[in-house]
C-alpha positions in Angstrom: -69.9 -11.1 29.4 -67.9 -7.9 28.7 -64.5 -8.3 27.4 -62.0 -4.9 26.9 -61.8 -3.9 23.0 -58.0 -2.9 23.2 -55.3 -2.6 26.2 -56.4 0.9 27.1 -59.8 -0.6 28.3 -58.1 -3.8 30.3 -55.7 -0.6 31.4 -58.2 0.9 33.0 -60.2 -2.2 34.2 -57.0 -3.6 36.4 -56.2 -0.6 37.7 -59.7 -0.3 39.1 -59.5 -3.6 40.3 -56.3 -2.6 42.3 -57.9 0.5 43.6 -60.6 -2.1 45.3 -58.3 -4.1 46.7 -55.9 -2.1 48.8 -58.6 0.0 49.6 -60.2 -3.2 51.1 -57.2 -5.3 52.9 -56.6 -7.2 49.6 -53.2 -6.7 49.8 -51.8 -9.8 47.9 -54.7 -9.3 45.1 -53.6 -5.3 44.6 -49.5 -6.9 44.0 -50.8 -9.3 41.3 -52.8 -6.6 39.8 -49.8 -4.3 39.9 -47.7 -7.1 38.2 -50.3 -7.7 35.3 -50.6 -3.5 34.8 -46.7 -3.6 34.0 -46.8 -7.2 31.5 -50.2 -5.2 30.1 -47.8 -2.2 29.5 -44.8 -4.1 28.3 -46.3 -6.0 25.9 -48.4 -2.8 24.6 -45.0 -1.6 24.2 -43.7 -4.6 22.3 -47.1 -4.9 20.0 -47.3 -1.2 18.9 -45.9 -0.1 15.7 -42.5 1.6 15.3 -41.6 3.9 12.9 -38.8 2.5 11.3 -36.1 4.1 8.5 -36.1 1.2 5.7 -32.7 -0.7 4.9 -32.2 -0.5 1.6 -29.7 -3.0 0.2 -27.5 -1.5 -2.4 -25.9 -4.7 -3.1 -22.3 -3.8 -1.2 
């Protein structure tokens, strides 16, 4: 069984996936496809590093 190394693979998988199904009458199949591209990106979003300023406490 293959499973995706990182988002960009799944990305791409899903998006395939919804290709296939409107293009064949799947039309409820390509909206829940649709729906898991945007959690995929979201949560990419939410997992990727920020760059961030430190806080640094000066004790006021």
């Amino acid at each position: 069984m293959y499973l995706p190394e990182n988002n960009s693979q799944m990305f791409d998988i899903l998006s395939e996936l919804r290709v296939y199904a409107a293009m064949n009458g799947l039309h409820a199949l390509a909206e829940r496809l649709d729906d898991a591209l945007i959690t995929l990106t979201q949560e990419g979003e939410r997992s990727a590093p920020v760059d961030r300023v430190p806080v640094v406490n000066d004790g006021h």
